[in-house]
PLY file of the C-alpha trace (Angstrom):
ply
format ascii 1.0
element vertex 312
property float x
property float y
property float z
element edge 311
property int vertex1
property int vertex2
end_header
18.33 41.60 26.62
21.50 39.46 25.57
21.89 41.46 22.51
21.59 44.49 24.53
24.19 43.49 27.46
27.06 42.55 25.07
26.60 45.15 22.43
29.47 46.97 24.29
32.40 45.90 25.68
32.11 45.82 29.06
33.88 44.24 32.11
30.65 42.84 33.42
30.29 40.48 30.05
33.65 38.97 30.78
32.75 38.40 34.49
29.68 37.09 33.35
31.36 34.35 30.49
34.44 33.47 33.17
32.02 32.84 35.65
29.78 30.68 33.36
32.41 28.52 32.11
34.10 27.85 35.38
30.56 26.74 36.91
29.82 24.51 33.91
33.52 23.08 33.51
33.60 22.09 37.35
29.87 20.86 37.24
30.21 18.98 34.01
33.77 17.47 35.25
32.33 16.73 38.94
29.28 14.79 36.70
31.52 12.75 34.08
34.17 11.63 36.54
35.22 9.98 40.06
36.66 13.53 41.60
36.99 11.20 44.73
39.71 9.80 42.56
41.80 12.52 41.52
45.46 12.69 42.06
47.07 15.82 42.32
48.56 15.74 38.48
44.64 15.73 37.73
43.92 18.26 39.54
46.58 20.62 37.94
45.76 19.45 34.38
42.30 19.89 34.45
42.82 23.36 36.23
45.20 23.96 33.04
42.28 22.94 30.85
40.17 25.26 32.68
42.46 28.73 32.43
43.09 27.93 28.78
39.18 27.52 27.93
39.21 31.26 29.65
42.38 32.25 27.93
40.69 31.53 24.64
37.53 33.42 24.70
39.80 36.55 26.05
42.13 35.58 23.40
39.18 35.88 21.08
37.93 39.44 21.31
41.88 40.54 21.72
42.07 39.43 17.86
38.85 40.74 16.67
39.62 44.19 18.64
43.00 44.20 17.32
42.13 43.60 13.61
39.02 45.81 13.48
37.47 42.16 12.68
33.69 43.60 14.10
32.39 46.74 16.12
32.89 47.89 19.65
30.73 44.52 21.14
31.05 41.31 22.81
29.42 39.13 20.37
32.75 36.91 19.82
33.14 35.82 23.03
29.10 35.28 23.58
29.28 32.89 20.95
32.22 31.19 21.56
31.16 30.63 25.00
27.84 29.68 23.94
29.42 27.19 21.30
31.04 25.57 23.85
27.92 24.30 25.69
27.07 23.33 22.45
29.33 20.35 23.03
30.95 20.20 26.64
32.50 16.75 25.55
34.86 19.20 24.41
35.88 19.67 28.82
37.06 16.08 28.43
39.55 16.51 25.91
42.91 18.16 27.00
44.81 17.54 24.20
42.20 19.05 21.58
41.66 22.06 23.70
45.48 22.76 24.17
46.09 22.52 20.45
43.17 25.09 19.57
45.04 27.42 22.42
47.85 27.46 20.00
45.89 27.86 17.08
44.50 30.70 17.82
47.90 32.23 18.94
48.47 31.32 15.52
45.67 33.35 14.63
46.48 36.36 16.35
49.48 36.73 14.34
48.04 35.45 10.80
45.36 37.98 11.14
47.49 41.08 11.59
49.71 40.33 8.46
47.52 42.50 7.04
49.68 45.41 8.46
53.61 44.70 6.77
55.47 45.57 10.04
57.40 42.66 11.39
55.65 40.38 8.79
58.24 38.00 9.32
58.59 38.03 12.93
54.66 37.24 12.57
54.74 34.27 9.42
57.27 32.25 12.57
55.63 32.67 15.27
52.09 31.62 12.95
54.28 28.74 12.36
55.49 27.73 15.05
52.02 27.55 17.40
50.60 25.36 14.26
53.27 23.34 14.17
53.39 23.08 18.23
49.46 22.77 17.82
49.49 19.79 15.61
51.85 17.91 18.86
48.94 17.68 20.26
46.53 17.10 17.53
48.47 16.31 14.56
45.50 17.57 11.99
45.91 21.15 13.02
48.60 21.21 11.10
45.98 22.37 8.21
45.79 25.88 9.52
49.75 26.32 7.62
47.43 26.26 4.40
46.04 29.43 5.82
48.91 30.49 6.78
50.11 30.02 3.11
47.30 31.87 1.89
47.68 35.37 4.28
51.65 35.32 2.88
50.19 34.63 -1.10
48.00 38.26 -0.30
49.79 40.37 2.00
53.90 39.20 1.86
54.27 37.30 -1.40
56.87 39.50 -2.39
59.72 38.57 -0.05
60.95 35.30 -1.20
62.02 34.70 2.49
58.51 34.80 3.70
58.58 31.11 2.04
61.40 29.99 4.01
60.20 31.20 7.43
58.36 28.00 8.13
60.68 25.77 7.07
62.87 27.85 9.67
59.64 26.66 12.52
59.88 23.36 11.32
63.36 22.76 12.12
62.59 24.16 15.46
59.76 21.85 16.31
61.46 19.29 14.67
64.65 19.27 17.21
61.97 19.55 20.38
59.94 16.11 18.67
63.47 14.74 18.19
64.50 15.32 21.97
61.08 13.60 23.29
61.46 10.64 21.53
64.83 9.70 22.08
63.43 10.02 25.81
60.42 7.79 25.44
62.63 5.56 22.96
60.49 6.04 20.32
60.82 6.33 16.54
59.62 8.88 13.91
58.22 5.96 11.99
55.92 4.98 14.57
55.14 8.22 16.35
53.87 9.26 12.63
52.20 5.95 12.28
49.56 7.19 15.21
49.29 10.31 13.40
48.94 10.08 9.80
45.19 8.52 10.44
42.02 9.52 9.07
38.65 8.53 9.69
35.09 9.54 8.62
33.32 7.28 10.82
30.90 9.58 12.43
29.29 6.69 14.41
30.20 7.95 17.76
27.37 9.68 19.80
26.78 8.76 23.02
23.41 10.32 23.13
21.11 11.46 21.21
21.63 15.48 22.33
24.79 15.29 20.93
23.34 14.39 17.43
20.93 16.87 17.92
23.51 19.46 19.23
25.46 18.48 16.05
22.83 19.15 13.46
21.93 22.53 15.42
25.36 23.66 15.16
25.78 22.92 11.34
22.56 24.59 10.79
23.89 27.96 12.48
27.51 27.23 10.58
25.80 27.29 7.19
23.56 30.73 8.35
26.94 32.64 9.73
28.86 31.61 6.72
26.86 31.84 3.72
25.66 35.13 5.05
29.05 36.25 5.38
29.91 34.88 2.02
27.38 36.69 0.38
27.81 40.24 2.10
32.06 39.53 1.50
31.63 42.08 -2.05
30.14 44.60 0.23
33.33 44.66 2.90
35.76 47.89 2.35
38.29 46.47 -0.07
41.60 46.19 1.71
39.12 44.00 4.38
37.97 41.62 1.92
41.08 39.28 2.27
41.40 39.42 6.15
37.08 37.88 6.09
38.28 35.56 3.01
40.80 34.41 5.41
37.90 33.86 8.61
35.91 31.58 5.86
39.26 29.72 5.08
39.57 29.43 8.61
36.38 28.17 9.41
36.35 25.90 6.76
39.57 24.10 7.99
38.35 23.93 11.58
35.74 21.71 9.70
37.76 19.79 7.62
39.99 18.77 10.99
36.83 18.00 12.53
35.65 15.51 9.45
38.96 13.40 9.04
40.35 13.50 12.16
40.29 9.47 13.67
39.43 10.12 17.47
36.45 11.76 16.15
34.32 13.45 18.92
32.09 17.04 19.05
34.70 18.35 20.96
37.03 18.57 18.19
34.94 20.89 16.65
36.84 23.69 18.83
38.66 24.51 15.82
36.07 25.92 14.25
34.54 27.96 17.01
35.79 31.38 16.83
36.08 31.60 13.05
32.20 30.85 13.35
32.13 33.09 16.08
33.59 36.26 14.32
31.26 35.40 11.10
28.26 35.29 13.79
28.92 38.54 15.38
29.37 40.00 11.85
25.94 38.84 10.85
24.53 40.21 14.32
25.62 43.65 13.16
23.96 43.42 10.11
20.37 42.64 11.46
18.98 46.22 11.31
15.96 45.44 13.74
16.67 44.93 17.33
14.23 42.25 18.09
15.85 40.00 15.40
19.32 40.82 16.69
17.84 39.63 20.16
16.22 36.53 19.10
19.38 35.35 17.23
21.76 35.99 20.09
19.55 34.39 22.54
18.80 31.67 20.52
22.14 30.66 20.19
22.65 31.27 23.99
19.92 29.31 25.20
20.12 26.44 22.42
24.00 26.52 24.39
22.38 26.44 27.64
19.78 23.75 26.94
22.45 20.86 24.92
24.64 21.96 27.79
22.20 20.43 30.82
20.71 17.62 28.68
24.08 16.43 28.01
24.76 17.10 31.59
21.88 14.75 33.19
22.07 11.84 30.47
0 1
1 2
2 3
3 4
4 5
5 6
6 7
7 8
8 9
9 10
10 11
11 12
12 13
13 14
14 15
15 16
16 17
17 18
18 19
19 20
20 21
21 22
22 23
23 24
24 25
25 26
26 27
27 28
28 29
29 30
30 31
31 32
32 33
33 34
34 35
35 36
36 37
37 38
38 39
39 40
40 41
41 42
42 43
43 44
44 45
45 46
46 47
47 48
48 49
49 50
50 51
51 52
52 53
53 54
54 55
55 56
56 57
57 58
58 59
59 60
60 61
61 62
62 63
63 64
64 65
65 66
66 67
67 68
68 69
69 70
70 71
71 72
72 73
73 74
74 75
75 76
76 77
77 78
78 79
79 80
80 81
81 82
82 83
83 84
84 85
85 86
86 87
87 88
88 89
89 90
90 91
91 92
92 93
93 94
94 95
95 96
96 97
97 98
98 99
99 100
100 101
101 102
102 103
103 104
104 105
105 106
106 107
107 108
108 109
109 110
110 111
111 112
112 113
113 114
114 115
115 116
116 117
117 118
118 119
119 120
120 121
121 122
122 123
123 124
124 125
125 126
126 127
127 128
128 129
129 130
130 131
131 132
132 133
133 134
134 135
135 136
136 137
137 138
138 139
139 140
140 141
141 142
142 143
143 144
144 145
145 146
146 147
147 148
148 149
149 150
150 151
151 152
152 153
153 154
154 155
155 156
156 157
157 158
158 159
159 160
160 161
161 162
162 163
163 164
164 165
165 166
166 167
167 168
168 169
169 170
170 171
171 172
172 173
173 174
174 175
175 176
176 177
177 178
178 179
179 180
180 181
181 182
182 183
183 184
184 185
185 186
186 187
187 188
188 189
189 190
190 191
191 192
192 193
193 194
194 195
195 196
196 197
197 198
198 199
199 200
200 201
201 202
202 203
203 204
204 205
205 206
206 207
207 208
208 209
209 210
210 211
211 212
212 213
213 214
214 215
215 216
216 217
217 218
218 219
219 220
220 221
221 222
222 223
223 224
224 225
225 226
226 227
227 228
228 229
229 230
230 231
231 232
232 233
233 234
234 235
235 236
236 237
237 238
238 239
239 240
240 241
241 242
242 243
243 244
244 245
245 246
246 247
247 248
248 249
249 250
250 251
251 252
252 253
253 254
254 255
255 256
256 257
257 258
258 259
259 260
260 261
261 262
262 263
263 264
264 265
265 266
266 267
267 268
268 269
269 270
270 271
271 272
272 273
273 274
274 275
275 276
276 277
277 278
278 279
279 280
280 281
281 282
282 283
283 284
284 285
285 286
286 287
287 288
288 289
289 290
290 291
291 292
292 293
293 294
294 295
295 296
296 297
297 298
298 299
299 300
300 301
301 302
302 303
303 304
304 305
305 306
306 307
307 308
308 309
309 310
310 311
């Protein structure tokens, strides 16, 4: 039935994923905190939180519409949504979800470097949402290795591709510079509470987050190695733009493994790269009952970590 509902795009799927995330946002919030408590400033932030979770999964099937990434269905936002309740921890963290909102306004312009016009209009801005990204969660800053990579196969020629992001840096650099003369801070120490990296993965606070963990890799290593193996079988001139999804997905990972304040929320960077290589698998299982049993898997595996983790 899943399969069926979002194998078009279709303003009722959006309705029905805004609708689902502002219900489990405001119940999970309401559950994990003292709303008697709330000032006004945490109000409006978590409000913030709340439009930019929605902003995303819109954000999400504007890319993969844009790019001819997958066919005429809602599959990308499904399983980002569905990802989500995979780790709702993920509601608590403001400064994780804000940085992946720039990442994947990053992404939006990485992704269509495939077409040449205003390639370097595109390489800045790319550079400039990682660079504003990794203010907020300095390990972001990984996704410039992508970035690196779409320039190496679509705008290598152009020496002055290479220079564009030292052009964002400079940019970023004089905004830093300008906060912490305010705070009376120093470069030396803001970095110091940066550069950290950690692979203690001691941190669960339940056991359905384990459990929610080692579900999630298990679907990660389906959607990818599936895609990795069908990646010969892509039209040519789209093999680079899915090389570039598994590069992506791989450093939403890698953020997620050395990053110090460790938690399953941080695994947001990794969510719609996983979510285009899902919905590319979808549309490769031939018989419908399969499709349906993998989509509503997912979605109810979502569902079911999502009210476990609730309750506890």
């Amino acid at each position: 039935m899943l399969a069926s509902i979002f194998s078009k795009t279709k303003p009722i799927n959006y309705i029905i994923l805004t609708i689902l995330v502002v219900v489990c946002y405001s119940l999970f919030i309401g559950f994990s905190d003292d709303t008697t408590g709330f000032t006004l400033f945490e109000v409006g932030k978590k409000t913030v939180v709340l439009g930019l979770l929605l902003l995303m999964f819109f954000l999400s099937q504007f890319i993969v519409t844009k790019n001819r990434l997958v066919n005429d269905n809602a599959y990308v936002p499904l399983l980002f949504v569905s990802f989500l309740l995979f780790f709702p921890t993920v509601f608590e963290h403001t400064r994780v979800v804000i940085s992946n909102y720039f990442i994947m306004l990053a992404l939006r312009r990485i992704f269509s470097l495939h077409s040449t016009q205003q390639s370097k209009e595109k390489i800045f801005d790319a550079s400039l949402w990682i660079l504003v990204a990794s203010l907020f969660h300095f390990w972001s800053i990984l996704f410039l290795v992508l970035l690196f990579f779409a320039i190496i196969f679509f705008v290598t020629k152009d020496y002055r591709n290479w220079v564009i992001p030292i052009l964002a840096f400079f940019t970023v650099f004089i905004g830093l510079s300008i906060y912490l003369l305010v705070t009376d801070n120093t470069y030396v120490d803001w970095l110091e509470t940066k550069l950290q990296i950690s692979f203690n993965f001691m941190y669960f606070e339940n056991t359905y987050q384990n459990i929610a963990l080692a579900t999630f890799a298990s679907i990660s290593i389906l959607f990818f190695v599936a895609e990795l193996f069908d990646l010969r079988n892509k039209a040519y001139n789209m093999q680079s733009t899915y090389k570039k999804m598994l590069l992506s997905f791989l450093i939403g990972v890698a953020i997620y493994v050395i990053s110090p304040d460790k938690n399953n929320g941080v695994l947001i960077f990794s969510f719609f790269p996983l979510a285009v290589l899902g919905a590319k698998y979808i549309e490769s299982v031939t018989q419908r009952w399969r499709k349906e049993a993998v989509v509503s898997t997912v979605f109810l595996l979502g569902i079911f970590f999502y009210i476990m983790q609730l309750v506890l």
